[in-house]
C-alpha positions as CSV (number, residue, x, y, z in Angstrom):
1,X,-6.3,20.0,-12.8
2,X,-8.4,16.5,-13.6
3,X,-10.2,18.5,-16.6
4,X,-6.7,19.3,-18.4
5,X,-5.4,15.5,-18.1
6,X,-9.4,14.0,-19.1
7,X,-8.6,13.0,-22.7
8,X,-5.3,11.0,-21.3
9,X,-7.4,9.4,-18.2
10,X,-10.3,8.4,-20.3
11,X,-7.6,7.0,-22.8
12,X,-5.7,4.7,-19.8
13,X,-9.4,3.9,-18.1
14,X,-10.5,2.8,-21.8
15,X,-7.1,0.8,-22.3
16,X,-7.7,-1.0,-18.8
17,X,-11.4,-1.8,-19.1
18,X,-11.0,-3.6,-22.8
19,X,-7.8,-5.7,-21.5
20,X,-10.1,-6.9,-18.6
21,X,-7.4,-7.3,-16.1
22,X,-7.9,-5.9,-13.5
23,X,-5.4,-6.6,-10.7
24,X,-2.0,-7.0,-10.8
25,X,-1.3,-6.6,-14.3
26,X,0.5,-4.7,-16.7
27,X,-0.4,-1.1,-15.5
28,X,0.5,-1.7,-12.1
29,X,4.2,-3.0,-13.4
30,X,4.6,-0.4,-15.7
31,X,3.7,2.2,-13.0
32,X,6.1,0.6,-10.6
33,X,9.2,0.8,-13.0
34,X,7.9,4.8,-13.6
35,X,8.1,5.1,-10.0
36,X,11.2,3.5,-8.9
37,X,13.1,5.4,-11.7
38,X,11.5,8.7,-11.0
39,X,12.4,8.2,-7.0
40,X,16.3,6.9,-7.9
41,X,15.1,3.8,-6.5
42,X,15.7,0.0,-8.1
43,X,12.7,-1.7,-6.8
44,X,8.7,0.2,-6.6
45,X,6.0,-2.6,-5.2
46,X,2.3,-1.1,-5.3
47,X,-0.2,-1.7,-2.7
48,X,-3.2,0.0,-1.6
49,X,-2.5,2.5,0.9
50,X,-0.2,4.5,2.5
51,X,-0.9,2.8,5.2
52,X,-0.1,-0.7,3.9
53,X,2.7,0.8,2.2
54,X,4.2,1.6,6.0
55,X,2.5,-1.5,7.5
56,X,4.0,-3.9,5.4
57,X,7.3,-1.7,4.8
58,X,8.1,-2.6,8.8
59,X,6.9,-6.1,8.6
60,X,9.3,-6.9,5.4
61,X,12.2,-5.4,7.7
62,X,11.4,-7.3,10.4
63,X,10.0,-5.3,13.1
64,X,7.9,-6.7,15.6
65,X,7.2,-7.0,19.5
66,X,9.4,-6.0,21.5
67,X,11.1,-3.3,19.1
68,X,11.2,0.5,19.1
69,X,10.5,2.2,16.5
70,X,11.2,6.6,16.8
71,X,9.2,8.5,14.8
72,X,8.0,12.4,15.2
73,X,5.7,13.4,17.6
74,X,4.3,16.2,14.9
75,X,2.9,13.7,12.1
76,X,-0.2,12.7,10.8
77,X,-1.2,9.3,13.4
78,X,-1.0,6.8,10.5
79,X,2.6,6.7,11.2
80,X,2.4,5.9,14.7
81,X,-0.7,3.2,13.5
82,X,1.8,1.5,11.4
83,X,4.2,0.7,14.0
84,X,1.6,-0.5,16.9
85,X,0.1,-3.0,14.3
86,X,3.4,-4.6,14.3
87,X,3.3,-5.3,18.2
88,X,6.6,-2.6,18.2
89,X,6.9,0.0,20.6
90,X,6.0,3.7,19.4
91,X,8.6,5.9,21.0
92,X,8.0,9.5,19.6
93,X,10.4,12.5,19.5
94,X,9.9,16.2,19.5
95,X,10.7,17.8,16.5
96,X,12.8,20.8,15.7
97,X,11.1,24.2,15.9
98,X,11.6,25.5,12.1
99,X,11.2,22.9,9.8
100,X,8.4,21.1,11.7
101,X,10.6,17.4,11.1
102,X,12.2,15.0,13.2
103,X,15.9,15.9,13.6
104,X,19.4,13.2,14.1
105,X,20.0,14.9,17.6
106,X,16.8,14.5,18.5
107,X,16.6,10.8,17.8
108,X,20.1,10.1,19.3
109,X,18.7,11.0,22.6
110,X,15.5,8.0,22.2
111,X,17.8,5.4,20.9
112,X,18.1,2.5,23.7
113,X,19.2,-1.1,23.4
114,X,15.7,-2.0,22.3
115,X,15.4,0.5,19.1
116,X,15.4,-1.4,15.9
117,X,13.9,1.8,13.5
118,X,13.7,5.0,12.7
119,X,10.6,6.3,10.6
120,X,11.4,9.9,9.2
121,X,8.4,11.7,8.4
122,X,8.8,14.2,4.9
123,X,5.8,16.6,6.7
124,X,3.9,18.7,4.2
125,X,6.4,18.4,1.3
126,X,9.6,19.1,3.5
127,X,12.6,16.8,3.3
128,X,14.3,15.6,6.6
129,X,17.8,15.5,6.5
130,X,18.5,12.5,5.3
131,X,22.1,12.1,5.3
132,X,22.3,12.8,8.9
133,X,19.6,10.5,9.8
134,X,21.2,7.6,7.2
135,X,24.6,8.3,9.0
136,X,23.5,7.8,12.7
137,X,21.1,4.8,11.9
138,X,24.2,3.5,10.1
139,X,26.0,4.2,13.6
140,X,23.6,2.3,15.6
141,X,22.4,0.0,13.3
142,X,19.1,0.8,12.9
143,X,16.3,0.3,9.9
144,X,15.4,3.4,8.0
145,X,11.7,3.5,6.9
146,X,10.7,6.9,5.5
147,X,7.2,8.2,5.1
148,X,7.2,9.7,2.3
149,X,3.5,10.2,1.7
150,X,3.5,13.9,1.7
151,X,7.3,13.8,-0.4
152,X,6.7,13.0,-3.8
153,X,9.6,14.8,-5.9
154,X,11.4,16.8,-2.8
155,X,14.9,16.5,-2.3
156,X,17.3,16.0,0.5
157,X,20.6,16.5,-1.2
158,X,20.9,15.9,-4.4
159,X,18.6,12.8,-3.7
160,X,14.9,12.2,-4.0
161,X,13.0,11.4,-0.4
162,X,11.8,7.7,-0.5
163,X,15.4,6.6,-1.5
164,X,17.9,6.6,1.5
165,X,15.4,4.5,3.6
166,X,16.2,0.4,3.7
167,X,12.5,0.3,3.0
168,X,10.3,3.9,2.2
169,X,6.7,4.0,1.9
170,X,4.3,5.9,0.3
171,X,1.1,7.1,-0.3
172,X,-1.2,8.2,-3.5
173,X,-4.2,9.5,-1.6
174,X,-6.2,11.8,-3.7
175,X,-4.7,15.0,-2.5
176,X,-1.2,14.2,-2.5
177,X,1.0,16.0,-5.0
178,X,1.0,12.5,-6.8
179,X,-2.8,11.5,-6.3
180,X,-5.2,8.5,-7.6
181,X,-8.7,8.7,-8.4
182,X,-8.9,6.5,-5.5
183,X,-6.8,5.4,-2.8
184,X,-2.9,3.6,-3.1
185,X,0.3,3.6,-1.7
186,X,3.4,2.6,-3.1
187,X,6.5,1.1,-1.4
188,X,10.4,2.1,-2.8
189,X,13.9,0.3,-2.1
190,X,17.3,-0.6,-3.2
191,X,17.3,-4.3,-1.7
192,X,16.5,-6.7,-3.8
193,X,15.7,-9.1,-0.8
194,X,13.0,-6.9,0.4
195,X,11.7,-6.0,-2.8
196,X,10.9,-9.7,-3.3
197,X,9.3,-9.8,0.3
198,X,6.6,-7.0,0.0
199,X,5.7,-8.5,-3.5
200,X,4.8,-11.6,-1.8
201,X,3.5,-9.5,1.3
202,X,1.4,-7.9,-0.4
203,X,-0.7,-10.7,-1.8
204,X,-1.2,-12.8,0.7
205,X,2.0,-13.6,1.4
206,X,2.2,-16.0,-2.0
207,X,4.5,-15.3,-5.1
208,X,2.9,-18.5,-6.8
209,X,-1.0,-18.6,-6.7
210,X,-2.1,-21.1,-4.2
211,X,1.1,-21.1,-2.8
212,X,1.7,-19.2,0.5
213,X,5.1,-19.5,2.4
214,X,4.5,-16.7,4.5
215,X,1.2,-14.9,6.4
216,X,0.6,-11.7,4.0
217,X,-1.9,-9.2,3.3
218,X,-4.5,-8.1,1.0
219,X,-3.3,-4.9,-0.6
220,X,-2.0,-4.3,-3.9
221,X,-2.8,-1.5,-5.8
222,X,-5.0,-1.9,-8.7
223,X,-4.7,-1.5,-12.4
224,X,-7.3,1.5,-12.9
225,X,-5.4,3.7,-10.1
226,X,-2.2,2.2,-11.7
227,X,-3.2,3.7,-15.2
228,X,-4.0,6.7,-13.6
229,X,-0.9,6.8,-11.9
230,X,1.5,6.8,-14.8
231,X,-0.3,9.7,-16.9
232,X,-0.4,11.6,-14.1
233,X,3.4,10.7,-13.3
234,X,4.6,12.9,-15.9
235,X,2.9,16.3,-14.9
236,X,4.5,15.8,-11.6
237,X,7.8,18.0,-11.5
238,X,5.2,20.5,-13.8
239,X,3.0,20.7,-10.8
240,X,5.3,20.7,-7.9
241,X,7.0,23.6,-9.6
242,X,3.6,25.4,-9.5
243,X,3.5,24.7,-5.8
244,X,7.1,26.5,-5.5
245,X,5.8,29.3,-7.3
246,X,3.0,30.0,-5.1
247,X,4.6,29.5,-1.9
248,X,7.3,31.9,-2.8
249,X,4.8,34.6,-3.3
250,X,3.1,33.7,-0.4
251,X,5.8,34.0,1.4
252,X,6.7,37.3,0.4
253,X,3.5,38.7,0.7
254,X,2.9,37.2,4.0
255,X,6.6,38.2,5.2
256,X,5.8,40.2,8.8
257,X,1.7,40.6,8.5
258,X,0.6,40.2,12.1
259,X,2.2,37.1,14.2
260,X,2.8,35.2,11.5
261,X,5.7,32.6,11.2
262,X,6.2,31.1,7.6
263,X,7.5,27.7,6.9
264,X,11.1,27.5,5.1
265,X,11.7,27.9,2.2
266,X,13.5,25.7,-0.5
267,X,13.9,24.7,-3.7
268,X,13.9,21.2,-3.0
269,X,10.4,21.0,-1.3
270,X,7.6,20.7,-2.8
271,X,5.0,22.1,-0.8
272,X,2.8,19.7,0.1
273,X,1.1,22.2,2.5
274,X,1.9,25.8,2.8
275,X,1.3,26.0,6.5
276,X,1.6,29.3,8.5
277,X,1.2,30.0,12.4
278,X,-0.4,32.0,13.8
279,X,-1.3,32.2,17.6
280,X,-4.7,33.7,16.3
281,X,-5.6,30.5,14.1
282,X,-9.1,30.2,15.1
283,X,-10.2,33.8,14.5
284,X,-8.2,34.0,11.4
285,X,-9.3,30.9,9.9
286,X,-12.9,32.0,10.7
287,X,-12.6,34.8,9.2
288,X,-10.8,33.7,5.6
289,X,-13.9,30.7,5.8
290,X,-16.0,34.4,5.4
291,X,-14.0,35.8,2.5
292,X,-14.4,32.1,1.1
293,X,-11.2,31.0,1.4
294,X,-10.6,27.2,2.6
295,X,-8.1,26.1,5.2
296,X,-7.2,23.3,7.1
297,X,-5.3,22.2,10.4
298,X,-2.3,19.3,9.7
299,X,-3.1,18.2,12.5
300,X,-5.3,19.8,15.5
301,X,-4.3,16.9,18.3
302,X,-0.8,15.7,17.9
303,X,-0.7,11.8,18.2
304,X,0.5,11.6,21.9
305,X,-2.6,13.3,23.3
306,X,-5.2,11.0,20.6
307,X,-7.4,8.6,22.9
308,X,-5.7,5.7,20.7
309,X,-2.3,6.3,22.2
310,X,-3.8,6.7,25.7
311,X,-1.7,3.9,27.2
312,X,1.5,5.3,26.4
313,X,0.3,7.9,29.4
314,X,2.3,10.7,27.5
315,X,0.8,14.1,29.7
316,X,0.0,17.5,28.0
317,X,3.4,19.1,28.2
318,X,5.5,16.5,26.7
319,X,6.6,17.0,23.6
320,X,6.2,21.3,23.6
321,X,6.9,21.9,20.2
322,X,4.5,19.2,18.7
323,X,2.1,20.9,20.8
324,X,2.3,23.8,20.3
325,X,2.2,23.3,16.1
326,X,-0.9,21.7,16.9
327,X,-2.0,24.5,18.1
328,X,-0.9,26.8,15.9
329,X,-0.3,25.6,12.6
330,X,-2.6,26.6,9.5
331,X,-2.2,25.3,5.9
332,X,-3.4,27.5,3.1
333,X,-4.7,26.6,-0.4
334,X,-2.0,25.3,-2.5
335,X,-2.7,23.6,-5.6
336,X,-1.7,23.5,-9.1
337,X,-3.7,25.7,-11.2
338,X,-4.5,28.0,-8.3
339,X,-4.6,31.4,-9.9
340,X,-2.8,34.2,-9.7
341,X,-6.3,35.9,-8.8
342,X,-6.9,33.5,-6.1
343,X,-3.6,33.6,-4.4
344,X,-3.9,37.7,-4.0
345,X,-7.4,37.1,-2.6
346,X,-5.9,34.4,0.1
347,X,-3.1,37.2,0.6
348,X,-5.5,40.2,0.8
349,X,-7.8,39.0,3.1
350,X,-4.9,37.6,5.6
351,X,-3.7,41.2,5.3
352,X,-7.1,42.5,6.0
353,X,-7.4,40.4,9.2
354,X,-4.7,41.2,10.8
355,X,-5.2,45.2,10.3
356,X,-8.0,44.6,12.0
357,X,-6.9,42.8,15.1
């Protein structure tokens, strides 16, 4: 994918290097007014993670001890970091059986007098339903934050994920259908209050060098990932359509071979991860490692049973359906540029495993 766009990188590394600036300059403001158009969003602050993007997404809303904060029990755990480095209260939900994502019901039933957020997780290139969730935080008035690391370009409605939230973070980790060369993150909103906060958030809390009125971080994203960034920017709806395509014939090939339950199927995802389950996951992904095909698990140990949350003395049992993903869930290659040759070998030896067991 890199070797198709090399001309175009070398050209915006080339650009960067011979300017000689090379933080917080022009790249990184011309990538932010790419972004925030290309999400339906007026504001796009870059800093340099997904992490930071959620950190410092909270801390611009205002959430701190003493607040709740619901979020999915089936996520990666840098959502859950996030909130505990505010001092707020992680207070996780099960999710809903099918799509793998937090659900409005679900998060009606957590709300208490203490709840100040709600953190929607877009997991593996699936969008939560937004306007449900935007309606019932609305209702209680809560702060919408989404995570929309794994999101880039999928659709809830007629609208992009990353801009219902009050404040929506972001993430431009190598592997994510909008990638760096490096690491990044990227925070998205509407208010023009907050917009102004996270700028001066994310350099040390100043908006005039030397001058600091607030404690901020360290954390901007920089002008070579920037540059990057915006070329690769444009290939974006190219490549998620790729990831359609594949996961469409994945899905019909794959449609009743063995145990397997597929993950829905949409034209407004964008396929992230194309993540079957299977309750044979360690025998079959043993056996495609054999036929060379790579795998991975999103995620093996759901956050609630992680050491790090071990004070929140959440048993084995208490959120099922997160556990039993955990258990089950397998994501297969998905990339643009994956062949057609590739994809039948991925399907063929699937087949082949489960005629033999």
């Amino acid at each position: 994918m890199h070797d198709q766009m090399k001309p175009e990188i070398d050209k915006a590394f080339a650009l960067v290097y011979n300017r000689g600036q090379f933080i917080l300059g022009s790249e990184v403001v011309e990538f932010e007014k790419a972004f925030a158009k290309y999400s339906g969003t007026r504001f796009c602050v870059g800093v340099a993670s997904g992490l930071d993007a959620l950190v410092i997404s909270l801390k611009a809303s205002g959430i701190g001890a003493g607040d709740e904060v619901i979020v999915p029990a089936h996520t990666y755990i840098a959502s859950w970091l996030a909130i505990s480095q505010m001092g707020a209260k992680v207070v996780p939900v099960d999710v809903d059986e099918s799509t793998m994502l937090i659900e409005s019901e679900k998060i009606q039933e957590a709300i208490t007098k203490s709840t100040k957020a709600v953190m929607p997780v877009h997991l593996y290139g699936y969008a939560c339903d937004m306007s449900a969730i935007v309606e019932l935080a609305n209702r209680y008035n809560l702060i919408v934050v989404e995570d929309n690391a794994q999101g880039h370009g999928a659709r809830s409605g007629k609208m992009k994920t990353g801009s219902f939230g009050d404040c929506n973070a972001t993430s431009f980790y190598p592997t994510k259908n909008l990638g760096a060369l490096g690491d990044g993150g990227a925070i998205t909103t509407d208010n023009p209050d907050l917009a102004e906060k996270v700028l001066q958030l994310r350099n040390y809390g100043s908006k005039e060098q030397f001058i600091n009125p607030i404690k901020g971080f360290n954390s901007r994203l920089d002008e070579l990932q920037a540059a990057i960034l915006r070329v690769k920017l444009q290939r974006l709806d190219e490549w998620n359509a790729d990831r359609l395509s594949i996961a469409k014939r994945y899905a019909k090939e794959l449609s009743g071979v063995g145990d397997l339950t597929l993950p829905p199927l949409n034209d407004n995802s964008v396929f992230h991860q194309f993540v079957i389950r299977t309750k044979q996951r360690e025998s079959l992904r043993t056996y495609l490692f054999q036929k060379g095909v790579g795998t991975m698990i999103h995620y093996p140990i759901p956050p609630h049973l992680q050491d790090a949350y071990r004070e929140l003395n959440l048993k084995k049992g208490t959120f099922p359906i997160a556990e039993e993903l955990a258990a089950t869930v397998l994501s297969l290659p998905i990339w643009p540029g994956l062949s057609e040759v590739q994809q039948e070998w991925v399907v063929t030896s699937i087949k082949e495993f489960f005629s033999k067991h």
